[in-house]
Steps between C-alpha positions, in 0.01 A plus 500: 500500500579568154631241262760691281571185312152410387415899430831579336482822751840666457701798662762695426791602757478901542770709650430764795210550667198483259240641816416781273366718450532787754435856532820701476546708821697855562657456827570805688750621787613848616843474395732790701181678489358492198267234322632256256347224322623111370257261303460142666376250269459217792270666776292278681228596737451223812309448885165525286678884395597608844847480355713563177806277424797636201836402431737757435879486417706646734679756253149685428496867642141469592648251742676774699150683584339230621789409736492854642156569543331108552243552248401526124239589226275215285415694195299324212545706180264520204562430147535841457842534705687276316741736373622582892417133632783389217694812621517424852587155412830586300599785670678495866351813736890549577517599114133673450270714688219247490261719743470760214295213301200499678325668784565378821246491827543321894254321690547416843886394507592835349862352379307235231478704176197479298413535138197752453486333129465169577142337536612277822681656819630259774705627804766227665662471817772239482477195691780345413833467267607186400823493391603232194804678380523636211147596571241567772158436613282760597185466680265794579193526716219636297417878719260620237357436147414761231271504175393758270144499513467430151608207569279356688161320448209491824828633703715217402814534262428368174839396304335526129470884601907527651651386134812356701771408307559152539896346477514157360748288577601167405360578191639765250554773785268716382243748628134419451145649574232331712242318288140487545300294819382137416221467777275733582386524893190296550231731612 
């Protein structure tokens, strides 16, 4: 136990949720038949990565494709697609063709959009919706994971080579890089 009185430790109140920061993630959903794409900020993987947990409000016209179809795209962008991530975050696909950003591909779900440009791939199934009006829960079953192969290091993704974007929050709201490792693995 520590003694804040003896140490003179101090804290300061924050607002918001300061668990920061996180990679920024292009959802995707066929939407009437086409792709479209929102950012989410607050994406959460869970069950040791078996599953993916978001919160999305219930306005968002990504929301409408993965209603339909039951599933949805995880796609980790690069540094060098900020330009579209910051599109697809302030533009609605009901006002923008948002599939004629990037180059789509399907895995195994076929309706779960995928962007060729992005350096991470995940495929979702949806589990469940949990409904907290004016927003919702989504959970997806993880089907399949993706990597560009430059990405990887002995076969195992290696983040310093993705350059995610990262979304702060709690903070300035801001978009970082990832920094460098602090411990090397012990051979």
């Amino acid at each position: 136990m520590v003694d804040t009185t003896a140490n003179k430790l101090t804290k300061k109140e924050v607002q918001g949720n300061i668990l920061s920061p996180l990679p920024i993630a292009l959802v995707g959903a066929q939407v009437n038949k086409k792709p479209n794409y929102l950012v989410i900020g607050y994406i959460c993987p869970f069950n040791f990565g078996k599953h993916i947990f978001f919160s999305l409000y219930n306005k968002r016209y990504t929301r409408e494709g993965i209603h339909e179809n039951m599933t949805f795209s995880v796609n980790i962008p690069s540094e060098n697609l900020i330009k579209e991530t910051e599109l697809c975050g302030t533009k609605s696909g009901r006002d923008i063709d948002k599939s004629a950003l990037f180059d789509t591909f399907y895995g195994e779900l076929k309706t779960a959009p995928m962007i060729f440009q992005c350096p991470i791939n995940i495929e979702c199934e949806v589990t469940e919706i949990l409904d907290y009006n004016p927003n919702e829960g989504i959970i997806g079953r993880v089907i399949k994971s993706y990597a560009d192969p430059q990405c990887l290091t002995e076969g195992k993704l290696d983040w310093r080579k993705v350059h995610p974007i990262l979304w702060v929050t709690g903070g300035d709201y801001n978009f970082y890089k990832l920094g460098e490792r602090i411990i090397q693995k012990k051979e």
